[in-house]
N, CA, C and O of each residue as an XYZ file, in Angstrom:
748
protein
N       0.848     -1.176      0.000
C       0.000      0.000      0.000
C       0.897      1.244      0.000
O       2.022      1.141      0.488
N       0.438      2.538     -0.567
C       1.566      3.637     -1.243
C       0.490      4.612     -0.408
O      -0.599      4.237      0.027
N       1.015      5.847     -0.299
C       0.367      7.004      0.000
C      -0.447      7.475     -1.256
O      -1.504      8.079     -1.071
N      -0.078      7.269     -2.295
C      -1.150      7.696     -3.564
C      -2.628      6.714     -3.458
O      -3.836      6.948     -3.452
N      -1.900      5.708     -3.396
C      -3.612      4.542     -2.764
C      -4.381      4.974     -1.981
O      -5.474      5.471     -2.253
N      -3.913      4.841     -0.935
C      -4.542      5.548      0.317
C      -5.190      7.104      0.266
O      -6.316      7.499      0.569
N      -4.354      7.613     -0.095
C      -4.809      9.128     -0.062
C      -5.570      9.563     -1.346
O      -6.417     10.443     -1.189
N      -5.417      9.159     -2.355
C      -6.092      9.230     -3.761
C      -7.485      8.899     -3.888
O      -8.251      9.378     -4.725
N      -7.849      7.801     -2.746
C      -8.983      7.300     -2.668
C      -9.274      7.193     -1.050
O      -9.451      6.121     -0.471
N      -9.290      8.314     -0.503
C      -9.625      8.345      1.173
C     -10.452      8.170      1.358
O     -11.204      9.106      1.087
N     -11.258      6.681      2.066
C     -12.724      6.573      2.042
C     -13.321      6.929      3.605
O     -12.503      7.150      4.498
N     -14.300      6.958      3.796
C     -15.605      8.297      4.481
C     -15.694      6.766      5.389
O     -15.931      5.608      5.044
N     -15.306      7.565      7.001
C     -15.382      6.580      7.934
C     -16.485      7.098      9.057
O     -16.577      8.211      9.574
N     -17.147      6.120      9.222
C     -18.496      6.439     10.283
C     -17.789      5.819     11.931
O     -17.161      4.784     12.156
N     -18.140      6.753     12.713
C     -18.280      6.660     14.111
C     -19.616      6.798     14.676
O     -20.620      7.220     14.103
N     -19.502      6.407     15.815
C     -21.185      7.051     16.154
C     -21.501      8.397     16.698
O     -22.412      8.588     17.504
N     -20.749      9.288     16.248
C     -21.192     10.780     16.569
C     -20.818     11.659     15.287
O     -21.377     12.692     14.919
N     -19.443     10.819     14.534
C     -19.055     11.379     13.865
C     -18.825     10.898     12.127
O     -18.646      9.687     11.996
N     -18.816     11.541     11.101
C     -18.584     11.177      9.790
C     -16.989     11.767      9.615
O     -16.687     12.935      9.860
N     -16.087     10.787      9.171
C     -14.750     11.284      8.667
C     -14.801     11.404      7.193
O     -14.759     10.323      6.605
N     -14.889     12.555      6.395
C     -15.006     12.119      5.340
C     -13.784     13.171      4.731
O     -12.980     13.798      5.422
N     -13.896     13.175      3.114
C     -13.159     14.497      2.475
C     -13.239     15.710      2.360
O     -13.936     15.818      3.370
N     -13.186     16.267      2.175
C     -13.250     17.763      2.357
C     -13.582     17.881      1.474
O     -13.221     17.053      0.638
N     -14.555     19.061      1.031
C     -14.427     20.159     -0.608
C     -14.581     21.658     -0.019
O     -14.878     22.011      1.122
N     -14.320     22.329     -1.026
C     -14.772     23.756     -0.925
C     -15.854     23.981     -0.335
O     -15.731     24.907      0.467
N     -17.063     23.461     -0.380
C     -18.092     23.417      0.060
C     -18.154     24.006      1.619
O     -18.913     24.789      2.191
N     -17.395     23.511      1.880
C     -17.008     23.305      3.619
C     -16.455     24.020      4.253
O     -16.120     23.956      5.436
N     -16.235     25.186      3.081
C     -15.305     26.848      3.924
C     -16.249     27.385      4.785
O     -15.638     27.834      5.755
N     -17.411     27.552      4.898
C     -18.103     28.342      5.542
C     -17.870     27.184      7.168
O     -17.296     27.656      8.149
N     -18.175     26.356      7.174
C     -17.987     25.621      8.228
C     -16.326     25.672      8.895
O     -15.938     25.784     10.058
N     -15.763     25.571      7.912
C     -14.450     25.569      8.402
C     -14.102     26.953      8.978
O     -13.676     26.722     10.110
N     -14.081     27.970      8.804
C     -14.523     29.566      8.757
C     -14.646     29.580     10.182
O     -13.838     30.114     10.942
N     -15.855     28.876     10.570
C     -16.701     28.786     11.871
C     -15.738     28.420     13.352
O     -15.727     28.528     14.578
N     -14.861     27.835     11.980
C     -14.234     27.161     13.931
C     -12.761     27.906     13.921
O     -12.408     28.495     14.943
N     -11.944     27.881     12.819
C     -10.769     28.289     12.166
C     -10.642     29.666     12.380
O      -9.497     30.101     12.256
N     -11.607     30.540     12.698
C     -11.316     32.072     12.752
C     -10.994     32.043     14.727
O     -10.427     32.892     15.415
N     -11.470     31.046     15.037
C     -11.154     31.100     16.505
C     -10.034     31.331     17.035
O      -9.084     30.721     16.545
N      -9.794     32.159     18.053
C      -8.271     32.491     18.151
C      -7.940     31.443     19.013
O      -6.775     31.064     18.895
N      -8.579     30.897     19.796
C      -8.453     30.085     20.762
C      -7.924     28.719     20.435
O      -7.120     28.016     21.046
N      -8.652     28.500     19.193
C      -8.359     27.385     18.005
C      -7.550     26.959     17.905
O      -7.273     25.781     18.133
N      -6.492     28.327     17.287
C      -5.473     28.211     17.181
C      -4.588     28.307     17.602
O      -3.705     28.019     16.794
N      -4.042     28.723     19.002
C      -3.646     28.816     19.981
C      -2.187     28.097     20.017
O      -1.094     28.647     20.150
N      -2.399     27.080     19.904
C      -1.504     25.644     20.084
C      -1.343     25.402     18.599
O      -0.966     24.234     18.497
N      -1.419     25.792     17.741
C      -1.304     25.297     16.146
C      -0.471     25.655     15.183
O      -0.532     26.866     15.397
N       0.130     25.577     14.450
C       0.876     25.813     13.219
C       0.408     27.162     12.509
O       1.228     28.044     12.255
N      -0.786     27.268     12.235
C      -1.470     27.941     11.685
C      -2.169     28.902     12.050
O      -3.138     28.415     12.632
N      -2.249     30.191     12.041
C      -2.809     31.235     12.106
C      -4.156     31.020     12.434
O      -4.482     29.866     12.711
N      -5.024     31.931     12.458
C      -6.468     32.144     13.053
C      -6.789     32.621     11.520
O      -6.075     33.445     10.949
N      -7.853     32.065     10.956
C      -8.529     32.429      9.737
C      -9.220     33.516      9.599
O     -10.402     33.362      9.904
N      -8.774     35.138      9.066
C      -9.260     35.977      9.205
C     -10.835     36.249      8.217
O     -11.740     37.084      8.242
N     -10.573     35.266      7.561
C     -11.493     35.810      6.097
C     -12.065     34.735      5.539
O     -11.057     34.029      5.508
N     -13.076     33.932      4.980
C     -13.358     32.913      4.229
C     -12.160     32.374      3.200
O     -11.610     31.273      3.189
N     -11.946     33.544      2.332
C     -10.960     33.249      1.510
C      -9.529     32.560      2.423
O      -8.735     31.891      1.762
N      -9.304     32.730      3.699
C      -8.045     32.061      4.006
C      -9.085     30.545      3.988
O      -8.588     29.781      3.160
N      -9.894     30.139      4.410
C     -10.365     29.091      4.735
C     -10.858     27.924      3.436
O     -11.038     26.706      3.425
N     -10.964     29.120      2.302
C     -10.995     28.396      1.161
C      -9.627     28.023      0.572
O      -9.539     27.011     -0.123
N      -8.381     28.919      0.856
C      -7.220     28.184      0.984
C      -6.874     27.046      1.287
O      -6.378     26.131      0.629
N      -7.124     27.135      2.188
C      -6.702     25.535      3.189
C      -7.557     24.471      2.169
O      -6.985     23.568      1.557
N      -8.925     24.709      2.093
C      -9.566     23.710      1.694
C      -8.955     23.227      0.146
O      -9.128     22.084     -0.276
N      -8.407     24.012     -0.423
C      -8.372     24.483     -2.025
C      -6.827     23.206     -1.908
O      -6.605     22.329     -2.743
N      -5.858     23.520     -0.460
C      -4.860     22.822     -0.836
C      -5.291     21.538     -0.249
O      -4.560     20.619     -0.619
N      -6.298     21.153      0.594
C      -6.627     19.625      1.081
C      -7.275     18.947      0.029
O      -7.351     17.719     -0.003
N      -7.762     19.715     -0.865
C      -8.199     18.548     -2.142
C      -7.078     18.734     -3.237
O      -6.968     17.838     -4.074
N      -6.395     19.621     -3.287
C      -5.136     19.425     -4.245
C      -4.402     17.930     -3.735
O      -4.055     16.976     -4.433
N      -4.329     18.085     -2.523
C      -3.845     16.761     -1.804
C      -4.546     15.524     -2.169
O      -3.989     14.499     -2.564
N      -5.661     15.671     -2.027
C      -6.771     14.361     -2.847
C      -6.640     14.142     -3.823
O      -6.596     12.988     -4.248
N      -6.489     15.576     -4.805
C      -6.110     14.731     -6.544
C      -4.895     14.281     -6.546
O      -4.757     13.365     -7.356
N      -3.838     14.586     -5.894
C      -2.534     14.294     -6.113
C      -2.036     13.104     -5.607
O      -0.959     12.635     -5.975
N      -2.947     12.456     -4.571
C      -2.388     11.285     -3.289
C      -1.853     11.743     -2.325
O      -1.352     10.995     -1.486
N      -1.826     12.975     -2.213
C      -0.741     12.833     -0.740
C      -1.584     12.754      0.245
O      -2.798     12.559      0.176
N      -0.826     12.930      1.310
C      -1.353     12.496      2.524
C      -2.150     14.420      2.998
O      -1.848     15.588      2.755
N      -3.070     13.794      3.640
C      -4.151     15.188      3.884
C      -5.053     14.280      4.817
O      -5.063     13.065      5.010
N      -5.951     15.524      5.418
C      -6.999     15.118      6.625
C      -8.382     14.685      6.055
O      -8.658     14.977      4.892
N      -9.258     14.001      6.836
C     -10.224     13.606      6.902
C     -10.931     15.525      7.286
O     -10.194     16.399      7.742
N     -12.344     15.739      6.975
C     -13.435     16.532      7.662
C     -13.860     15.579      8.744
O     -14.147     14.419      8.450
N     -13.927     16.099     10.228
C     -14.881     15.691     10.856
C     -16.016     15.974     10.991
O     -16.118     16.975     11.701
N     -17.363     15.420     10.517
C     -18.112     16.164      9.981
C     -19.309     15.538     11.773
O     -19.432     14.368     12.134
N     -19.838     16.571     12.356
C     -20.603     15.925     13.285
C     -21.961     15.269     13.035
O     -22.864     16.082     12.838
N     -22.267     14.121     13.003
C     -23.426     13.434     12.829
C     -24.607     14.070     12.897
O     -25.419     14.070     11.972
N     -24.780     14.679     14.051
C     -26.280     15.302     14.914
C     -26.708     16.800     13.781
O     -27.840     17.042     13.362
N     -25.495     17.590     13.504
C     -25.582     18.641     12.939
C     -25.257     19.019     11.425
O     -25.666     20.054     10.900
N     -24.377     17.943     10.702
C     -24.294     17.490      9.513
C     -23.185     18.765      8.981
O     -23.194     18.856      7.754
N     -22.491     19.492      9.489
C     -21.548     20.189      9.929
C     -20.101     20.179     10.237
O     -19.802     19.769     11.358
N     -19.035     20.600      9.351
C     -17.484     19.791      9.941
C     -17.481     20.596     11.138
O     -17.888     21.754     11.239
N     -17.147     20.109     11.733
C     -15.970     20.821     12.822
C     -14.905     20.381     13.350
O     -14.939     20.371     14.581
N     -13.888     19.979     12.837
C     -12.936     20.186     12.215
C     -11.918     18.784     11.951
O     -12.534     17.826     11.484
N     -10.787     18.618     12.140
C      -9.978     17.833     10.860
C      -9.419     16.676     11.490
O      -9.061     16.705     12.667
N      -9.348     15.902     10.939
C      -8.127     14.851     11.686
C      -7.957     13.807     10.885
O      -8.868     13.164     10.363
N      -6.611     13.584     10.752
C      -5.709     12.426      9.772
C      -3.990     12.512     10.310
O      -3.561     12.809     11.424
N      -3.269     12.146      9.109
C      -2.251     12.086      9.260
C      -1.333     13.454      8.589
O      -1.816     13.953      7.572
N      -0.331     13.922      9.011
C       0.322     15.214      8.393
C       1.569     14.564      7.524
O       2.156     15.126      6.600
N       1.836     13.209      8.059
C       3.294     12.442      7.349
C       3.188     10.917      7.136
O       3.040     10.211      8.134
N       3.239     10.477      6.175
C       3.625      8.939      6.329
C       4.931      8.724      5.727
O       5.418      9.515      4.919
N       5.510      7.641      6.123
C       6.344      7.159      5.595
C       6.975      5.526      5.639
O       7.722      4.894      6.387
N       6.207      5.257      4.376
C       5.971      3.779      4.546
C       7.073      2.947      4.289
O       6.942      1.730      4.424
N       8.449      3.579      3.835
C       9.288      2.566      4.463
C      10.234      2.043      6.105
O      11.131      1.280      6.464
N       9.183      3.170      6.727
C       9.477      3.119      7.991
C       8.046      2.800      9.180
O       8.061      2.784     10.411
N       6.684      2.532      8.025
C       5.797      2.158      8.603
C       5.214      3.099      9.774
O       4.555      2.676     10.724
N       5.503      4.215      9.589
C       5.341      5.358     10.282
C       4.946      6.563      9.899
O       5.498      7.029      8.903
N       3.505      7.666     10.846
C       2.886      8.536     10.586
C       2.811      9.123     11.798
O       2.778      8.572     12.899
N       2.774     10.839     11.407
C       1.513     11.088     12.705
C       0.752     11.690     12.192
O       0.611     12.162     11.063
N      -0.126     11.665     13.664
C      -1.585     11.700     13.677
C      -1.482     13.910     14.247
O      -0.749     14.658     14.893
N      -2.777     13.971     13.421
C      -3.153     15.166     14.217
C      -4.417     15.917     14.038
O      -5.118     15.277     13.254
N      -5.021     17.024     14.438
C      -6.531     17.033     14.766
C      -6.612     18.392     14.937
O      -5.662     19.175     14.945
N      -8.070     18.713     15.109
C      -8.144     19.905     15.718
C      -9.768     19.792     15.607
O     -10.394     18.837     15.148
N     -10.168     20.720     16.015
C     -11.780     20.531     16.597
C     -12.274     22.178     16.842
O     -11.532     23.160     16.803
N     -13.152     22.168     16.997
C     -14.215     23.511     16.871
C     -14.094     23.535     18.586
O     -14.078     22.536     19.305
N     -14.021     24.848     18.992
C     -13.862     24.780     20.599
C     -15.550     24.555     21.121
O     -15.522     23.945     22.189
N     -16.842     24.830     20.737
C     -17.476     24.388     21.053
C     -18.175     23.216     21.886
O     -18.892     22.926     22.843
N     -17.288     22.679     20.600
C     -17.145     20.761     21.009
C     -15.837     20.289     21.338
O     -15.382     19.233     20.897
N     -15.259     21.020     22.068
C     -14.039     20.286     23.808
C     -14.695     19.830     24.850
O     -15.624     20.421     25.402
N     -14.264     18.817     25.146
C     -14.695     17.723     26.521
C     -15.491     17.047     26.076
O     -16.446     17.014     26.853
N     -15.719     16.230     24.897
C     -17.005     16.232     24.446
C     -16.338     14.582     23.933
O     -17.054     13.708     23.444
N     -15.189     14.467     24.122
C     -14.835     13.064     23.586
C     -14.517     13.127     21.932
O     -13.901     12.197     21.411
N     -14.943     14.200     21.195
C     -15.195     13.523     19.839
C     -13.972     13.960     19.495
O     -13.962     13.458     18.371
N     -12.661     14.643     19.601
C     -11.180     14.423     19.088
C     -10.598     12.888     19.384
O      -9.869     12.255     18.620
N     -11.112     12.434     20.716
C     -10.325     11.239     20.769
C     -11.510     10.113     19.991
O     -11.168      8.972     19.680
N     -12.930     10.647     19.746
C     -13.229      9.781     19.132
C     -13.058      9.363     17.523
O     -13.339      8.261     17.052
N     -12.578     10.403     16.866
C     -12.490     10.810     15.495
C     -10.707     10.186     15.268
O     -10.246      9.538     14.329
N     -10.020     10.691     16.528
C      -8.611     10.104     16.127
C      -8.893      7.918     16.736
O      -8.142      7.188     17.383
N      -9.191      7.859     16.600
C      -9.291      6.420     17.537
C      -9.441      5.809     16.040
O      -8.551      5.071     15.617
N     -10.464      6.091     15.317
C     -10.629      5.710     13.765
C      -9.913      6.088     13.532
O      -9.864      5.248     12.633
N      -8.819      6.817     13.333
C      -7.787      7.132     12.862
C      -6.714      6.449     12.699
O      -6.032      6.174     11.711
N      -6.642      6.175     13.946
C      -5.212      5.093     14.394
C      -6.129      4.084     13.661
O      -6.147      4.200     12.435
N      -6.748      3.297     14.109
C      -7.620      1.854     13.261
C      -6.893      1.951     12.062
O      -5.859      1.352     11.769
N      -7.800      3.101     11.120
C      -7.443      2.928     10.035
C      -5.508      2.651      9.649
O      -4.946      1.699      9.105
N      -5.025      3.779     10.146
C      -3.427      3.235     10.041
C      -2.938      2.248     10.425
O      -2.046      1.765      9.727
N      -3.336      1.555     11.697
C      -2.911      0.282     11.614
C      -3.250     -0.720     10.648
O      -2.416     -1.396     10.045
N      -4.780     -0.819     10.483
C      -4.918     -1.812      9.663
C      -5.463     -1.580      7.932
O      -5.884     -2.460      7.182
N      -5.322     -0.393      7.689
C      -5.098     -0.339      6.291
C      -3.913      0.181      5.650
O      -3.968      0.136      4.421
N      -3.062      0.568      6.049
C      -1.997      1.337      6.179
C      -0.771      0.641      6.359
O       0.243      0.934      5.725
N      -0.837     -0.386      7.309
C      -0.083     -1.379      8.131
C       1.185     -0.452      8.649
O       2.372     -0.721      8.459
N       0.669      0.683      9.336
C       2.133      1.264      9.856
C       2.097      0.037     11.546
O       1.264     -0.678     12.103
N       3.387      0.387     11.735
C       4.040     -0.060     12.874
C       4.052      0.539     14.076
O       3.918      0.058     15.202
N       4.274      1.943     13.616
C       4.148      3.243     14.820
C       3.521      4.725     14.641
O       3.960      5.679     13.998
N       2.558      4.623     15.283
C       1.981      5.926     14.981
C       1.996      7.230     16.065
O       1.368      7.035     17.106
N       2.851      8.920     15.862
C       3.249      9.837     16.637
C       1.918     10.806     16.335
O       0.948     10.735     15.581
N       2.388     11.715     17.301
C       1.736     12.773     17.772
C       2.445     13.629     18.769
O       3.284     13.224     19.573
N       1.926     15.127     18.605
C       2.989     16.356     18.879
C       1.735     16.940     19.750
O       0.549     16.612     19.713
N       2.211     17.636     20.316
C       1.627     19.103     21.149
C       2.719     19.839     21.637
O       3.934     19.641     21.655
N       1.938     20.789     22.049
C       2.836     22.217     22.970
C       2.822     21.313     24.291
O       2.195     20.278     24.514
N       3.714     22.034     25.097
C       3.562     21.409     26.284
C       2.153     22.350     26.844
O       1.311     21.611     27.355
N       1.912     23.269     26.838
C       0.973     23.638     27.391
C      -0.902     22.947     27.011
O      -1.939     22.881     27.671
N      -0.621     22.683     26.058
C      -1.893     21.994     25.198
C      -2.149     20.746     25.991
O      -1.811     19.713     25.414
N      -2.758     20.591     27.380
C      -3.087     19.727     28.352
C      -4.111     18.819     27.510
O      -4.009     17.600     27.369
N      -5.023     19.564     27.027
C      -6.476     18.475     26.014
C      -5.947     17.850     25.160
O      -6.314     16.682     25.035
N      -4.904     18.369     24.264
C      -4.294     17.368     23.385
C      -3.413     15.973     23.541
O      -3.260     15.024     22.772
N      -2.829     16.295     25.044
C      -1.912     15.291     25.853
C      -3.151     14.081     25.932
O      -3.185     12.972     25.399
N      -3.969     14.645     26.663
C      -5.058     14.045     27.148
C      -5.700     13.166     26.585
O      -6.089     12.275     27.340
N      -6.171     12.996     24.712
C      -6.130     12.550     23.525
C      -5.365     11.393     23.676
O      -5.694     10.283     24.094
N      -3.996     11.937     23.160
C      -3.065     11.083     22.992
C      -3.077      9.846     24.048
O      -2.911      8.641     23.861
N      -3.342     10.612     25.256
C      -3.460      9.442     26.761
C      -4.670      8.598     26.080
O      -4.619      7.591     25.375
N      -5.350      9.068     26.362
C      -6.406      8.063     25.888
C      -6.808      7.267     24.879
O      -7.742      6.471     24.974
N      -5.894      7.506     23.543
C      -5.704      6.776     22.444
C      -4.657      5.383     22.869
O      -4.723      4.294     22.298
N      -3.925      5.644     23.738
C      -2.930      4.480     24.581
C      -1.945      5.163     23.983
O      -0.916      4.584     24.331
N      -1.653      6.101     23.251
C      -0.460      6.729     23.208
C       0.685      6.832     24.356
O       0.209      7.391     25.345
N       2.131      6.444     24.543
C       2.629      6.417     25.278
C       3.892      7.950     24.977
O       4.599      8.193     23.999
N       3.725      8.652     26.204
C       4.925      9.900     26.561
C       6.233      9.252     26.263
O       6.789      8.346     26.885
N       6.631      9.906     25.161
C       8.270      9.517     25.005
C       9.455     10.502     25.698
O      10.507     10.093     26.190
N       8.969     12.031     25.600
C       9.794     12.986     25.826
C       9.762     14.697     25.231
O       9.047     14.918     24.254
N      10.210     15.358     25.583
C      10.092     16.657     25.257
C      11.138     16.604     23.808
O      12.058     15.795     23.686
N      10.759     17.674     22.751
C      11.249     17.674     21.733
C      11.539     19.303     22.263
O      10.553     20.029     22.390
N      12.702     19.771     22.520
C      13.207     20.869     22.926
C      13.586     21.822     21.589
O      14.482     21.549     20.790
N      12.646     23.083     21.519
C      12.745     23.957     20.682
C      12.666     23.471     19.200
O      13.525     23.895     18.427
N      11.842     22.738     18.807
C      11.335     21.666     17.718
C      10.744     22.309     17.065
O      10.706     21.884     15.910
N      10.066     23.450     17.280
C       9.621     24.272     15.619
C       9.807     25.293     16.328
O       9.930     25.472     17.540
N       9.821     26.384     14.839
C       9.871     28.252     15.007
C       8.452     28.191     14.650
O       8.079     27.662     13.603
N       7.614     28.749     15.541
C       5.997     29.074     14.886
C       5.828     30.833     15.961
O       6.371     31.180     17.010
N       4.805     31.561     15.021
C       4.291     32.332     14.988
C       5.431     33.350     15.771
O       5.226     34.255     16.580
N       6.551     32.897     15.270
C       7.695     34.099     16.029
C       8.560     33.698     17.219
O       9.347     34.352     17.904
N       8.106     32.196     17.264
C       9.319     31.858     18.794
C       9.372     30.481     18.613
O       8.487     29.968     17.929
N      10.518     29.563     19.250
C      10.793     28.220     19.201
C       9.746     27.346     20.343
O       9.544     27.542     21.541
N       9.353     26.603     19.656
C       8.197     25.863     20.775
C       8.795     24.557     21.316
O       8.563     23.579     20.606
N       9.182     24.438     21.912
C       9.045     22.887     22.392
C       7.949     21.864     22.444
O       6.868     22.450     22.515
N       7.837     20.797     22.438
C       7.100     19.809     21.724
C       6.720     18.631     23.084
O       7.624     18.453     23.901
N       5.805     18.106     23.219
C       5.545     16.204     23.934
C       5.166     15.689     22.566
O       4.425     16.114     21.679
N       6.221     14.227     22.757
C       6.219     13.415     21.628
C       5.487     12.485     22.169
O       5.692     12.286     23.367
N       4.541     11.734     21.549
C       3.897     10.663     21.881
C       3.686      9.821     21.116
O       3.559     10.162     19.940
N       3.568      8.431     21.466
C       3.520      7.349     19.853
C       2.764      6.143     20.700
O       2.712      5.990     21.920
N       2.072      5.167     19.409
C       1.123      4.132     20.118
C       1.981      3.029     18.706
O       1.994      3.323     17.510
N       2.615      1.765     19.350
C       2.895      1.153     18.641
C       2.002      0.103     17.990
O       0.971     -0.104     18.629
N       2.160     -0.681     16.760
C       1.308     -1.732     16.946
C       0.780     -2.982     17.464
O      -0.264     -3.620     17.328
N       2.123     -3.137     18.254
C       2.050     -4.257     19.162
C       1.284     -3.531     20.515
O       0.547     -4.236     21.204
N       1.460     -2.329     20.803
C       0.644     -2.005     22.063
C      -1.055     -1.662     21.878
O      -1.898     -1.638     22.775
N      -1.203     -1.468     20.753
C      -2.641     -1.176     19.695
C      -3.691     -2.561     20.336
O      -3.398     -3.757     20.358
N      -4.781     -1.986     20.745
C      -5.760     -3.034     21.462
C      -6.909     -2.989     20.512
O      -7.906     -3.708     20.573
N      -6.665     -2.093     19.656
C      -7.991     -1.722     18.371
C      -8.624     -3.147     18.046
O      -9.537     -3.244     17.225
């Protein structure tokens, strides 16, 4: 299995709260909704979405990613409200090392609410067993306690601080590395 397989043809995974599916343009206004949050973004790579048009960006390059194969996120789209709020897949694979991570983000609305760790849980599934990775990571700030929290509960195990591991929004962040192997995987 190649990242063009997989990602070329990302198929639409049901949970019981949630739909993982693809993204389109369609979905800026929703994305808009959660993405302009400053709070959102807080802990993220990425800026706070000032304008639709940044949000049709993003979307514009997550299906460039779909026609092309690469690796890109699922929409979490919420069941009850038929609505994304917001993303989760993988940012890297690399399948001669049987290895990805995982990452997410969610509409602050819906925090405490279970559905990041429920949306990443299909996540991992899917990488283990369609994917056949071996080890699957995940990053946060150290301050990003809900995201640790995720990871805990996915059986993700604390490896260590990644000291000054990216330059974002103007300063070096330090990192918690976390990874769930497949032998420790109870999926």
């Amino acid at each position: 299995m190649n990242v063009q397989e997989v990602f070329g043809n990302l198929p639409t995974i049901q949970t019981k709260r949630l739909v993982l599916r693809r993204l389109t343009l369609d979905d800026a206004r929703d994305v808009f909704a959660y993405a302009s949050n400053p709070e959102m973004s807080l802990y993220t790579t990425w800026e706070s979405h000032r304008s639709l048009d940044d949000s049709l960006a993003f979307l514009n390059s997550v299906v460039e990613a779909y026609a092309t194969g690469s690796v890109a996120p699922w929409g979490m789209e919420h069941r009850a409200s038929g609505k994304v709020i917001g993303t989760c897949g993988f940012v890297y694979w690399f399948p001669n090392h049987a290895r990805a991570e995982l990452a997410y983000a969610i509409a602050q609305e819906h925090w405490n609410q279970g559905l990041t760790t429920e949306g990443a849980r299909a996540v991992v599934a899917f990488g283990f067993r369609t994917m056949s990775l071996n080890r699957i990571e995940a990053r946060c700030e150290i301050p990003n306690v809900a995201s640790a929290r995720v990871m805990e509960k996915l059986g993700m195990t604390f490896e260590g601080i990644l000291r000054q591991y990216q330059y974002v929004k103007g300063q070096y962040r330090d990192l918690k590395l976390y990874s769930i192997l497949r032998q420790d995987w109870s999926g």
